[in-house]
N, C-alpha and C positions, 0 to 999 in steps of 0.2 A: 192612536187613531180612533176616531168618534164610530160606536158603534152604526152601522147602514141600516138597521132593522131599524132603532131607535129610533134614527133619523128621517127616515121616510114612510113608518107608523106601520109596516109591514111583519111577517113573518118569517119569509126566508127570503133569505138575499137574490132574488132573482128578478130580471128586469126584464122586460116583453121590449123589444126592439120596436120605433116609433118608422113605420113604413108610410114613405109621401106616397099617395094613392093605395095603397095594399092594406090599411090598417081598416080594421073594421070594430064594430060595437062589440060586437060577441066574442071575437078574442080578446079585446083590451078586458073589457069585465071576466073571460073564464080566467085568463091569467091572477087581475086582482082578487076575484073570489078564494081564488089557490092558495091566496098568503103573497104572493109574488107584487110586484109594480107594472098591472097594465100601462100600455102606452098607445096616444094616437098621435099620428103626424098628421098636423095642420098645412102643410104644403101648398100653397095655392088656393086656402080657403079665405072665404070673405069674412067679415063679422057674424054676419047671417046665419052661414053655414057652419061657425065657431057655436054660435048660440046654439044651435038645434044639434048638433054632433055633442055637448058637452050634456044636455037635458038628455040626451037617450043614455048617454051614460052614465047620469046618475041614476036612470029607470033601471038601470042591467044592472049596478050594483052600489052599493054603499060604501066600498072599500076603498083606501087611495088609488088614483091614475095619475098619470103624468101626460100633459100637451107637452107635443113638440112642434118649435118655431124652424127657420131655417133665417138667421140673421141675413140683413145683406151687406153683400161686400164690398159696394159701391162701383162697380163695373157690370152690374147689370145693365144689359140694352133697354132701351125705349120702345115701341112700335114705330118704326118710319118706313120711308121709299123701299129700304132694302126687303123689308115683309116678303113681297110681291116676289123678288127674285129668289130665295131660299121654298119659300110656300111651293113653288111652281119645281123644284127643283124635288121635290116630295110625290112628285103628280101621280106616279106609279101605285105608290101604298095607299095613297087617297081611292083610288080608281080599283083596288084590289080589294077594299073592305066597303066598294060604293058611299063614298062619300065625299063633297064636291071639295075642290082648294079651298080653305080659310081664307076669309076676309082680314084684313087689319082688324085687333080689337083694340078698343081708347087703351088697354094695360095687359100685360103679361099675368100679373101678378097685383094681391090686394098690396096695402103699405104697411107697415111693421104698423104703423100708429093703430090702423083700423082695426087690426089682431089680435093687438095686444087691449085695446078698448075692450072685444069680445074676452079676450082669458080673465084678464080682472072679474069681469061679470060674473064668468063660466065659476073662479075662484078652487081651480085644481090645487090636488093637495101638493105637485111639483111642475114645472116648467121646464122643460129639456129643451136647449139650443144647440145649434149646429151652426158651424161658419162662424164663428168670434167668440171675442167676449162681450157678455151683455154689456151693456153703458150701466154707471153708478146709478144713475135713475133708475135703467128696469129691475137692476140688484134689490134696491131699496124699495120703492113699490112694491115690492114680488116681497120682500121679507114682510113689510108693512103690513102685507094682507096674508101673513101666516102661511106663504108659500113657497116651498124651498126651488131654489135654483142649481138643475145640473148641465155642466157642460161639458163637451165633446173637444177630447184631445186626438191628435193622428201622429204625435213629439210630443218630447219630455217636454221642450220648451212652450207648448201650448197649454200640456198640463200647468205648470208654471204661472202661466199668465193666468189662467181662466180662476185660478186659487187665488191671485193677488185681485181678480176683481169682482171676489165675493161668491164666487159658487158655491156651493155649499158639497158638491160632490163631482167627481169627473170622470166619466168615461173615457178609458183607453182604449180607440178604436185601433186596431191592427191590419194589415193590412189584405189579410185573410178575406176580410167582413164584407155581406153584399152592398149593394148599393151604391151612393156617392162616397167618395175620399171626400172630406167634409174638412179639409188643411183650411190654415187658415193667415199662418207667418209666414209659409215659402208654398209654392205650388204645389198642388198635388201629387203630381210624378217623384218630386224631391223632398216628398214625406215620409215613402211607404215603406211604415218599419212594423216587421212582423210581433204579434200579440205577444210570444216567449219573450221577445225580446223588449218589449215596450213596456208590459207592464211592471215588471218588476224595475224598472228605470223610473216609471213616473211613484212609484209607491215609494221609492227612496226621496224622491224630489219635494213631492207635498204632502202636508197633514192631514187634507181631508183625503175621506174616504174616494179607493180607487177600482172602477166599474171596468172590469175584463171583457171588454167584448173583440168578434172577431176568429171563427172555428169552434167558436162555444159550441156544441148541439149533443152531450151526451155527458153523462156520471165522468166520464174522465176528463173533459173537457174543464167542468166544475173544480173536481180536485185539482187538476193542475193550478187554474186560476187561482188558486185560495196558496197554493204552496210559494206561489211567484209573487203573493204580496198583496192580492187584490180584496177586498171586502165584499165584493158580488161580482153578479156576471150580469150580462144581458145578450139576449141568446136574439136571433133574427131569425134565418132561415130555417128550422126547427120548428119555429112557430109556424112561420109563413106555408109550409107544409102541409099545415093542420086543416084539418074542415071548416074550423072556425074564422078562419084568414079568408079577406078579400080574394084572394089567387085563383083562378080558375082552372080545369083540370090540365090545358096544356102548361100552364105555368110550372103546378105542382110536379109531373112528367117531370116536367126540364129541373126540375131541384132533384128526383131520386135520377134522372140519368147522367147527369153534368158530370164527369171526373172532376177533381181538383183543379189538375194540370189543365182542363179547358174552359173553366171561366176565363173571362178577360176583362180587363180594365181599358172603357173604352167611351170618348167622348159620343160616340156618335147619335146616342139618344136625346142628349140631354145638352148637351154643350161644354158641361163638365165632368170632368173623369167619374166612372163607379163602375165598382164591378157586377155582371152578370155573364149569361151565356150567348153564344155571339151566332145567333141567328140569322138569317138570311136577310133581314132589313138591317142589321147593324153589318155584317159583312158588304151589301153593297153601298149604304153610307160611307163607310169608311173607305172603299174603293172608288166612291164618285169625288172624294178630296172636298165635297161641299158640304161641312156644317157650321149654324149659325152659330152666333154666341149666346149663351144666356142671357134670359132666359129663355130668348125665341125659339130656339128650335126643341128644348122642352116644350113649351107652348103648340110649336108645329106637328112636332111627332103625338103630342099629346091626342089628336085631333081622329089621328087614323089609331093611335094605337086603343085607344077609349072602344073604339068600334070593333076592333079585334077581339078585345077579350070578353066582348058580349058575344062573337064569332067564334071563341073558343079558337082564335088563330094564334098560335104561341109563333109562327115566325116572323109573323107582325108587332109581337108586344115585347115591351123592356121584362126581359124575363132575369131581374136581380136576384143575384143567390151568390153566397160565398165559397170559399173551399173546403169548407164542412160540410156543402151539401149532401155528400152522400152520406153523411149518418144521419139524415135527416129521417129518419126510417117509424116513426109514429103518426095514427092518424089523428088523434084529438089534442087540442091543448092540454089535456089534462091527463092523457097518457105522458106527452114530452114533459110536462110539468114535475110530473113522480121521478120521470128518469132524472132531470137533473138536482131532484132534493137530495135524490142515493147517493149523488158527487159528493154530498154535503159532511156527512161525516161528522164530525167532532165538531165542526161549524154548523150543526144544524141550527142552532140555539142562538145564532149572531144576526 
């Protein structure tokens, strides 16, 4: 297996989890300054804002980062007639954070083409996908301009795939992990195979190197990863914790008080499955039987939850965190950063 340090021009094997909306300048650069692989998630950003988010982060640091895409899966919605009826069906949390029903907008979302026009430009030292394998063009491109390609497994068999179609490395996301289940051969619900048990299944499956993520958040979390076969970790919620993260204080809250046992996996933010904690806007979503599909009702909650977490309203906002939140117990990147070198061990040097 190809050394991960080697390959992605870093220090120690550590990767900063790419959060859509939560990623910020100053943790993706503390992380890369650390030796480690900052990361941002471009989620919903235009060319524009691909341009201007990749220039602050070469001002914040010189080190590799990695953009993350969210491929698409070809059953995203359009904006049509049904807007009006899901939007209205929101009217409560609009009216709670003052702020009127959403209009239809011309798109949900920019187009892969426009995004990836900006990364080319941007020219990160990696490109992290979620939701497929990239097409041989973006493979090739993306190598063409001296930039590697990792992608996102939730099964051995996605592992699998994402290595025959040129990734150059692949996160084994577990089912621990916050956020979206990011499947991508079989549905979500009939993915979710825990980190113990994934990763050491996909490190048997393929040669490149394989990214433990999912419960990561502590020195033992680290060791374990490394004993089960993986060549790094990429840690989320740990970060997300930090000062440095987008998160805001009730967010942060909600990661040290979460048990394990009460995150849940749950469409109602977003339209597709991720895990977080199931606050009082996702409890009566889920009990009104009405969400949209993606992306729109990402797009809808987007709208009031945005407004919340300038309100500091955590039962308003997608408050994603995994099962390891409660070791999430540091307040700087670069406290968490030390903790998980200590994991490292006899792999400090890989």
């Amino acid at each position: 297996m190809s050394d991960l340090c080697e390959l992605l021009g870093i220090r120690h094997p550590i990767l900063l989890g790419a959060f859509g909306g939560l990623s910020s300048v100053a943790l993706t650069a503390a992380v890369s300054e650390s030796g480690g692989l900052g990361a941002y998630g471009l989620y919903g950003y235009d060319g524009a804002r691909i341009r201007s988010t990749a220039a602050a982060l070469r001002a914040a640091t010189s080190a590799p980062f990695a953009l993350n895409i969210w491929l698409p899966t070809g059953d995203e919605v359009e904006p049509g007639p049904q807007h009006t009826v899901f939007a209205q069906a929101l009217e409560p949390f609009y009216e709670a954070v003052g702020v009127e029903i959403p209009a239809r907008p011309e798109r949900y979302l920019p187009s892969l083409d426009e995004q990836l026009e900006a990364i080319w430009d941007a020219s990160p030292a990696m490109l992290s996908v979620v939701y497929g394998v990239p097409s041989a063009d973006l493979v090739d491109e993306a190598h063409r301009r001296g930039i590697r390609v990792i992608g996102t497994a939730t099964t051995v068999a996605e592992a699998v795939a994402l290595e025959a179609g040129g990734a150059d490395a692949v996160i084994a996301s577990g089912a621990e992990a916050a956020g979206h289940r990011v499947s991508f051969l079989r549905p979500a619900a009939d993915s979710l195979v825990g980190t113990f048990a994934l990763v050491p299944q996909v490190a048997d499956a393929v040669s490149i190197p394989v990214i433990a993520a999912g419960g990561v958040a502590d020195r033992r979390g680290v060791a374990a990863a490394f004993a089960l076969g993986a060549a790094g970790v990429q840690v989320g919620t740990a970060f997300l914790a930090a000062r440095e993260s987008a998160a805001n204080d009730a967010h942060r809250t909600a990661i040290r008080s979460t048990a394990a046992d009460e995150s849940v996996l749950t469409r109602a933010m977003s339209g597709r499955l991720a895990r977080g904690a199931r606050n009082r806007t996702v409890r009566a979503i889920e009990a009104s039987g009405t969400i949209a599909p993606f992306p729109m009702q990402n797009w809808l909650t987007g709208r009031f939850r945005a407004a919340a977490g300038e309100q500091n309203l955590g039962e308003l906002q997608s408050l994603w965190l995994g099962q390891g939140a409660p070791l999430a117990r540091r307040d700087t990147a670069s406290e968490v950063f030390a903790e998980l070198v200590a994991g490292l061990g006899s792999s400090a040097d890989h």
